[in-house]
C-alpha positions in Angstrom: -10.5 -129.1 92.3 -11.6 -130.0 96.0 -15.0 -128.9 96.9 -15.5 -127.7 100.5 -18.0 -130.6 100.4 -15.2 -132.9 99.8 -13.9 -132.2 103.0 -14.5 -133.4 106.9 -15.9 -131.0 109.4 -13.1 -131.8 111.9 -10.8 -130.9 109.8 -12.6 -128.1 108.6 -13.0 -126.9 111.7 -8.9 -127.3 112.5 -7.7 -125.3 109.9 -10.4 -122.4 111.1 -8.7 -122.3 114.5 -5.1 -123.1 113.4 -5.8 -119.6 110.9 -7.4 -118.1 113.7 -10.3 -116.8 111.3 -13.4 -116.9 114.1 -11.4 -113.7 115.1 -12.6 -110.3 114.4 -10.5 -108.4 111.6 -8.1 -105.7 112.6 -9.4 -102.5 112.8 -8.8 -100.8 109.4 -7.6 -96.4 108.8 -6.4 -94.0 107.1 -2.6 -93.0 107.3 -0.9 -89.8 106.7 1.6 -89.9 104.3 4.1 -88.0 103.7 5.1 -85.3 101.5 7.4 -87.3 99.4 4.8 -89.5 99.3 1.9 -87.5 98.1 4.1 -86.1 95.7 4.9 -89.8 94.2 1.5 -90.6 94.3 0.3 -87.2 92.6 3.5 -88.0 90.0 2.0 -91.4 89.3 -1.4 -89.5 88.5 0.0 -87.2 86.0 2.4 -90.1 84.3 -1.2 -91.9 84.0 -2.9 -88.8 82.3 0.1 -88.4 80.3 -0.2 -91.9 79.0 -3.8 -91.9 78.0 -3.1 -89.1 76.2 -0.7 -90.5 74.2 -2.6 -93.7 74.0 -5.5 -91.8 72.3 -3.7 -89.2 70.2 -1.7 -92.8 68.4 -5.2 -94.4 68.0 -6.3 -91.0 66.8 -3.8 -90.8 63.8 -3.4 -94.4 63.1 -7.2 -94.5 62.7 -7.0 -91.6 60.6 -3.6 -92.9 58.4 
């Protein structure tokens, strides 16, 4: 694998401008979802619950059988 060393500062420098990465980042925030959405999301929370649970209670009694 290449090592930034490896490389030329010219053409270093052409890839930073043709990427545009001396740019400041986009401001990041928050956005609201909607219901539908924050019921999928809260559904995905139980159906991750739900599986640990199962994951431990079949570790449980295999351990124990």
């Amino acid at each position: 694998m290449k090592q930034l060393r490896d490389f030329q500062p010219q053409d270093i420098r052409r890839v930073i401008e043709q990427e545009r990465w001396y740019e400041p980042l986009k401001e990041v925030s928050r956005i609201r979802l909607t219901p539908l959405q924050q019921t999928v999301f809260w559904g995905l929370r139980l159906y991750v619950i739900v599986m640990a649970a199962v994951v431990v209670w079949a570790f449980l009694h295999g351990a124990a059988g």
